[in-house]
VEXDREN-2710 file (C-alpha; in Angstrom, 1 decimal):
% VEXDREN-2710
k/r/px/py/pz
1/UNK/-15.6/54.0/27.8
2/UNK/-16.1/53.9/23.8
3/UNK/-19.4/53.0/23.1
4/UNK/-18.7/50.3/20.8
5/UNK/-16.9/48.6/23.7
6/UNK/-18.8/46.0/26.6
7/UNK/-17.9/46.2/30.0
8/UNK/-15.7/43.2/31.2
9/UNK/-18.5/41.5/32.9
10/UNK/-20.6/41.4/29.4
11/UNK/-17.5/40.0/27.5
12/UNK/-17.2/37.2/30.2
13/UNK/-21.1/36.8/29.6
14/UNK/-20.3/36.2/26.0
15/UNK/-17.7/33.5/26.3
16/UNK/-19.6/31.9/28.7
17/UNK/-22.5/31.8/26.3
18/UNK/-20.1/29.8/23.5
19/UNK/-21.2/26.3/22.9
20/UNK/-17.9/24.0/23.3
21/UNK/-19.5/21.3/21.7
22/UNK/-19.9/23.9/18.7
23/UNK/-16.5/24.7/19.1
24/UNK/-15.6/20.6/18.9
25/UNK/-17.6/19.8/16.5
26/UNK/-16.0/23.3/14.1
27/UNK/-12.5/21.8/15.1
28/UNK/-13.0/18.1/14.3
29/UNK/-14.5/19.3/11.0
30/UNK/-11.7/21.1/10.1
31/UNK/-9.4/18.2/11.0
32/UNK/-11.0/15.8/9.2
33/UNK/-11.5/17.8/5.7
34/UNK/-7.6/18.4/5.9
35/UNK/-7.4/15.0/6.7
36/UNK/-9.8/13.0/5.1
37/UNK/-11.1/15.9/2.5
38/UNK/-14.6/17.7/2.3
39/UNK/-16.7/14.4/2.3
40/UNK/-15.0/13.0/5.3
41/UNK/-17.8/12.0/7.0
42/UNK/-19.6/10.3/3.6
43/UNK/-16.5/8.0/3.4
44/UNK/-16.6/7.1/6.8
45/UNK/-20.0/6.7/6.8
46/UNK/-19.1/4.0/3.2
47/UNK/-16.7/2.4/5.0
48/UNK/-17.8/1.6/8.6
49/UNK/-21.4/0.5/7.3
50/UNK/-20.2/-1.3/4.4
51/UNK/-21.3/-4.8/5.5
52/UNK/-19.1/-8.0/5.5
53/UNK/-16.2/-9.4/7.4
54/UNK/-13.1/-7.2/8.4
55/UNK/-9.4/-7.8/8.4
56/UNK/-9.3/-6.7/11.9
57/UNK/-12.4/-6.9/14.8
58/UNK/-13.1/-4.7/17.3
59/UNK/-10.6/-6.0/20.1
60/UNK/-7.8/-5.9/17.5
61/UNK/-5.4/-3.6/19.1
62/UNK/-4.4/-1.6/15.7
63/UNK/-8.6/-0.2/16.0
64/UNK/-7.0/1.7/18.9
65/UNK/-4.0/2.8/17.7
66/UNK/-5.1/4.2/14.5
67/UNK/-8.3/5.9/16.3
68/UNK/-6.3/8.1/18.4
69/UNK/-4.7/11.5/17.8
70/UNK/-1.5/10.5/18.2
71/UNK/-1.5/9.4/14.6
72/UNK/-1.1/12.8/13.5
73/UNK/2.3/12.6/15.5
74/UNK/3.1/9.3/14.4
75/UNK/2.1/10.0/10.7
76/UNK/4.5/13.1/10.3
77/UNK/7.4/11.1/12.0
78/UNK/6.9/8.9/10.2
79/UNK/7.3/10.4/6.6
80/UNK/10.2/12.1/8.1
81/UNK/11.7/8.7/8.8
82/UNK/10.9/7.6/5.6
83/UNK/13.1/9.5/3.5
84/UNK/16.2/8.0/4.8
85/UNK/16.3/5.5/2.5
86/UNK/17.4/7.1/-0.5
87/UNK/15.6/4.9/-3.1
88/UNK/12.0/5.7/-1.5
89/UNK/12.9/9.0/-1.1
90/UNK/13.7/9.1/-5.4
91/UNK/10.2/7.7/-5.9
92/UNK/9.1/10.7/-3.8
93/UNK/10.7/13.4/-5.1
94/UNK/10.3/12.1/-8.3
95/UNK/6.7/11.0/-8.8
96/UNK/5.1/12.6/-5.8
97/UNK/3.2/15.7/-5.6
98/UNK/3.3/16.5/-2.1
99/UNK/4.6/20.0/-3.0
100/UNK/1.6/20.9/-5.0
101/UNK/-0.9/19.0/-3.7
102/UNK/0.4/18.2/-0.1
103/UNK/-3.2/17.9/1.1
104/UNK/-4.3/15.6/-1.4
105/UNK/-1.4/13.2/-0.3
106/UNK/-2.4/13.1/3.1
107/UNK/-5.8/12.3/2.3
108/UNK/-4.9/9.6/0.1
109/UNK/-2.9/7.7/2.9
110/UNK/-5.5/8.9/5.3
111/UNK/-8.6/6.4/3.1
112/UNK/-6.0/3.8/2.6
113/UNK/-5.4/3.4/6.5
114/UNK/-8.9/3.8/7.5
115/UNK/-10.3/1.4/4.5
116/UNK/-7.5/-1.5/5.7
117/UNK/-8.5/-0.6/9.3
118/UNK/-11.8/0.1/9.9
119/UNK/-13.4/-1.5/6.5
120/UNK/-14.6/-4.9/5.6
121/UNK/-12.0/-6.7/3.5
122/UNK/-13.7/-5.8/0.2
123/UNK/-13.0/-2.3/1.2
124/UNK/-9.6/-3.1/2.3
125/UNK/-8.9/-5.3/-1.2
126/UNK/-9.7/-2.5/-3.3
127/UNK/-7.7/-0.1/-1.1
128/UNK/-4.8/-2.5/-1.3
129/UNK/-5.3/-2.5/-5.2
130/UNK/-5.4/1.2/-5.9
131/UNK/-2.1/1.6/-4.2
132/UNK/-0.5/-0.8/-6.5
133/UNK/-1.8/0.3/-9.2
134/UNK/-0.2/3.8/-8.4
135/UNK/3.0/2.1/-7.7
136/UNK/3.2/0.4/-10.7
137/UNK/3.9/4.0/-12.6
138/UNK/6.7/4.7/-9.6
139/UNK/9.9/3.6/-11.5
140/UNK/13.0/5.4/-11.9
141/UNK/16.8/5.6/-11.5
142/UNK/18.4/7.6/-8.7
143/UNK/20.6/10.0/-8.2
144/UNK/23.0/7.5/-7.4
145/UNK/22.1/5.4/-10.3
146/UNK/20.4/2.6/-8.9
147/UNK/17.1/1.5/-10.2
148/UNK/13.7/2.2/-7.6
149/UNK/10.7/0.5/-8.5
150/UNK/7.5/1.5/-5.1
151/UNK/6.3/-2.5/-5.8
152/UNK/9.5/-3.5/-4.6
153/UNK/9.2/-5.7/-1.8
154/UNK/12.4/-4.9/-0.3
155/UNK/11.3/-1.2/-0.4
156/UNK/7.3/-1.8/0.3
157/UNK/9.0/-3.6/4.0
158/UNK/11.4/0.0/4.7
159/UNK/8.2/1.7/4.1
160/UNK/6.1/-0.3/6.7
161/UNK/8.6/-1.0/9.7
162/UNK/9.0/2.7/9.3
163/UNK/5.5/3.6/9.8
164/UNK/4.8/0.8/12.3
165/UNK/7.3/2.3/14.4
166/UNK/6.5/6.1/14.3
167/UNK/2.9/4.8/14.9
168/UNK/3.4/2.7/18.0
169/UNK/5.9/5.0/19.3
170/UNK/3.7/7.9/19.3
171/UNK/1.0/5.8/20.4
172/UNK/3.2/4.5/23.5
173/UNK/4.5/8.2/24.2
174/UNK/1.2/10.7/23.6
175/UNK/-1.6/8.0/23.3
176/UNK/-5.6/7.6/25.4
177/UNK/-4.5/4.6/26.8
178/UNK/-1.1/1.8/27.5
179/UNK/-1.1/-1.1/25.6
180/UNK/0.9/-4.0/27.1
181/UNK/4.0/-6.2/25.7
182/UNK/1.7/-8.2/24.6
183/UNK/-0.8/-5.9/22.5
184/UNK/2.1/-4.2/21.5
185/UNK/3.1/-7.4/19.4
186/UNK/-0.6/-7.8/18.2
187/UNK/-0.3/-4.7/17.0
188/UNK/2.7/-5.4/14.7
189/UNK/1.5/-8.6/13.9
190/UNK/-2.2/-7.0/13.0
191/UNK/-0.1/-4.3/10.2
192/UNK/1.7/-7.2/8.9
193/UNK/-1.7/-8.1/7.3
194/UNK/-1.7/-5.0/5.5
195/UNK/1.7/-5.1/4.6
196/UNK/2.1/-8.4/3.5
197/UNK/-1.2/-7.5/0.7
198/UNK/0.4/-4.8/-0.3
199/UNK/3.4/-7.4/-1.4
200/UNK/6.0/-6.6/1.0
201/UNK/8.8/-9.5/2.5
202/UNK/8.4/-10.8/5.6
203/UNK/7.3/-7.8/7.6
204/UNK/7.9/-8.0/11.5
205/UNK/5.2/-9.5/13.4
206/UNK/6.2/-8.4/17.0
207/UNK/7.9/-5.8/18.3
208/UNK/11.4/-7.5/18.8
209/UNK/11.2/-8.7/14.9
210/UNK/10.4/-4.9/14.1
211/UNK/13.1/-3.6/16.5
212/UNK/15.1/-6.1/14.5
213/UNK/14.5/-5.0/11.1
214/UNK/14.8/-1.9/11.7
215/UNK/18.8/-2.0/12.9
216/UNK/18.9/-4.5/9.6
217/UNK/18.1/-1.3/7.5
218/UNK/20.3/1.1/9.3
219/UNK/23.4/0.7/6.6
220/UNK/21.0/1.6/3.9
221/UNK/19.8/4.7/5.2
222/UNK/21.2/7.9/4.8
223/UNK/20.6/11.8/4.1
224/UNK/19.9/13.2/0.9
225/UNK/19.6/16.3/-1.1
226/UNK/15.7/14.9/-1.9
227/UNK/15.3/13.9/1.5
228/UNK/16.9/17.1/3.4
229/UNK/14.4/19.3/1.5
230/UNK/11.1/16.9/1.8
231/UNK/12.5/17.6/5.5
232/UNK/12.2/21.1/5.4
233/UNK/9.2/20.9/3.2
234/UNK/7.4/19.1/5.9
235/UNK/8.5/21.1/9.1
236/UNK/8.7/24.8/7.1
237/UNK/7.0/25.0/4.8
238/UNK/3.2/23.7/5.3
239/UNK/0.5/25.4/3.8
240/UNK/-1.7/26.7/6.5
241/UNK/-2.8/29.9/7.5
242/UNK/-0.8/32.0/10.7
243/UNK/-3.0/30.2/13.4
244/UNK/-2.8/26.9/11.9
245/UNK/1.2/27.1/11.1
246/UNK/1.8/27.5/15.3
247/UNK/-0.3/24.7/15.7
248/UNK/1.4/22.7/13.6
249/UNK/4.9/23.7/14.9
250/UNK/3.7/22.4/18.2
251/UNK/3.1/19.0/15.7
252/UNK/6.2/19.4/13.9
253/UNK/8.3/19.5/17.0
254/UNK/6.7/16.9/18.8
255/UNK/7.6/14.5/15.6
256/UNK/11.1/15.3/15.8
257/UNK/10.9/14.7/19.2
258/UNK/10.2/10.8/18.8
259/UNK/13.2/10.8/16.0
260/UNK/16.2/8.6/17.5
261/UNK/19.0/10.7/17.6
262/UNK/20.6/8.7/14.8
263/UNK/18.1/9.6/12.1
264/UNK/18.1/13.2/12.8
265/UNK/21.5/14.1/11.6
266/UNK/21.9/12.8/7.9
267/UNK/18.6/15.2/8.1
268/UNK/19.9/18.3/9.8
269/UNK/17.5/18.6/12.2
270/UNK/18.5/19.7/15.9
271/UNK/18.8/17.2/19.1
272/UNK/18.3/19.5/22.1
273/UNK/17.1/16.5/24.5
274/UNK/16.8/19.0/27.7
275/UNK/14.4/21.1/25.5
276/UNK/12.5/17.9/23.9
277/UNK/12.0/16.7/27.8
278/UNK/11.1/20.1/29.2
279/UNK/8.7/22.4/26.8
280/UNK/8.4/19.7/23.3
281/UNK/6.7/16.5/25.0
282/UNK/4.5/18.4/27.4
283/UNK/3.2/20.6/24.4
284/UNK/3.1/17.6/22.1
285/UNK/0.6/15.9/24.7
286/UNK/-1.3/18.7/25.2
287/UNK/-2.0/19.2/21.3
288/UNK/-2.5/15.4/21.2
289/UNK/-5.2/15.9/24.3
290/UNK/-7.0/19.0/21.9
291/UNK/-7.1/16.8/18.8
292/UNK/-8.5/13.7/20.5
293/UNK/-11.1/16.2/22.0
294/UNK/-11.9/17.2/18.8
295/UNK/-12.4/14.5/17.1
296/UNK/-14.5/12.5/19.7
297/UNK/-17.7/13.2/17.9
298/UNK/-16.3/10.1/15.5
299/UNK/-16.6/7.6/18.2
300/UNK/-17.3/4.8/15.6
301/UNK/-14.0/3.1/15.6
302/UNK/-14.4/0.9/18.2
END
């Protein structure tokens, strides 16, 4: 035996000896500063203690949704789905940095839907007000030659029925708990609020209505050059170091997973549904039971 090296029994001795709530607590922070950036836990802490009244109360079925890991399923199928529609994917390309600064990005989103969530409505106001603000410099013309403008409330309702659905459906496939018909519809109804300040058209406000608008869009939608390479972008190319890139494939593929069949196509990306059933949900849950572990330190959502 080399001398620099402990006999099996020690080793075990030495994992046994590893604080787990250590290891949590490392994990969730590292979640949360990719997520919410290095003060994380001082804009939570601005947010949740703010007093006044809220947009949404505790019992509101959205609190529960957007508390759970499964949003970092949902959030990822969800940009994915996004890009179909060719004039939010120009505002994208165009006038996004999610190349340079892909972090940054996902931060941003990441305040926005915890301010309108978890906030009290002067929180949720201002939140609301930023983002148009940034939308107002989001104008261009297409590569097909049609005019984009991000305040456009045709676009603004794409752009939530999208999200709505990659949210609830990753809820309703990887989430803590079930939510009934009937929550399910609260829940639309309750991202309607949001959607409807940020100025979009008569978003759905139950799950049949979302359904709905969602086969209303379908003729609009399509694959593009932009959107084909946000696409790869997103599933490729991240930039994380080795160990976090494997997580993140186990992410990646669990997004792609919850894509209809339809929507994968215009962007190239495979349909093996034996495979999906088999190894891609079962791993998706798993990582979705390891985030939600690590992040239960932040127990003040509800």
């Amino acid at each position: 035996m080399r001398p620099d090296t402990k006999p099996v029994t020690d080793q075990f001795m030495d994992l046994r000896n590893i604080n787990i709530d250590s290891v949590r607590d490392w994990l969730g922070d590292q979640l949360r500063s990719r997520v919410a950036g290095e003060n994380a836990d001082q804009r939570a802490a601005e947010i949740l203690d703010a007093p006044g009244p809220h947009w949404f109360g505790p019992e509101e079925p959205i609190r529960i949704v957007h508390a759970d890991a499964s949003m970092f399923v949902g959030g990822l199928r969800a940009l994915l789905f996004q890009s179909l529609h060719p004039l939010a994917m120009a505002g994208v390309a165009t006038h996004s940095d999610y190349r340079a600064d892909p972090w940054g990005r996902l931060q941003r989103t990441s305040d926005f839907l915890f301010a309108t969530t978890f906030g009290p409505a002067a929180q949720a106001e201002r939140a609301v007000e930023i983002v148009h603000r940034v939308h107002e410099r989001v104008t261009g013309t297409a590569s097909d030659g049609r005019p984009y403008a991000a305040n456009d409330p045709h676009l603004l309702r794409w752009v939530h029925v999208a999200e709505v659905d990659s949210f609830l459906t990753a809820f309703n496939r990887h989430g803590a708990q079930k939510l009934s018909p009937e929550m399910q519809d609260r829940y639309v109804a309750n991202t309607a609020v949001i959607a409807r300040a940020l100025g979009s058209e008569t978003p759905p406000e139950s799950v049949a209505e979302l359904r709905e608008q969602l086969r209303a869009f379908r003729p609009e939608l399509r694959g593009t050059p932009e959107a084909r390479q946000g696409a790869q972008y997103l599933l490729f190319k991240a930039p994380l170091p080795p160990a976090g890139l494997a997580v993140y494939g186990v992410l990646a593929a669990a997004a792609v997973a919850m894509l209809p069949a339809w929507a994968r196509l215009p962007l190239r990306l495979p349909y093996p549904p034996v495979t999906e059933a088999v190894a891609f949900r079962p791993a998706g849950e798993a990582l979705t039971r390891t985030l939600r572990w690590a992040m239960a330190p932040q127990s003040r959502f509800n």
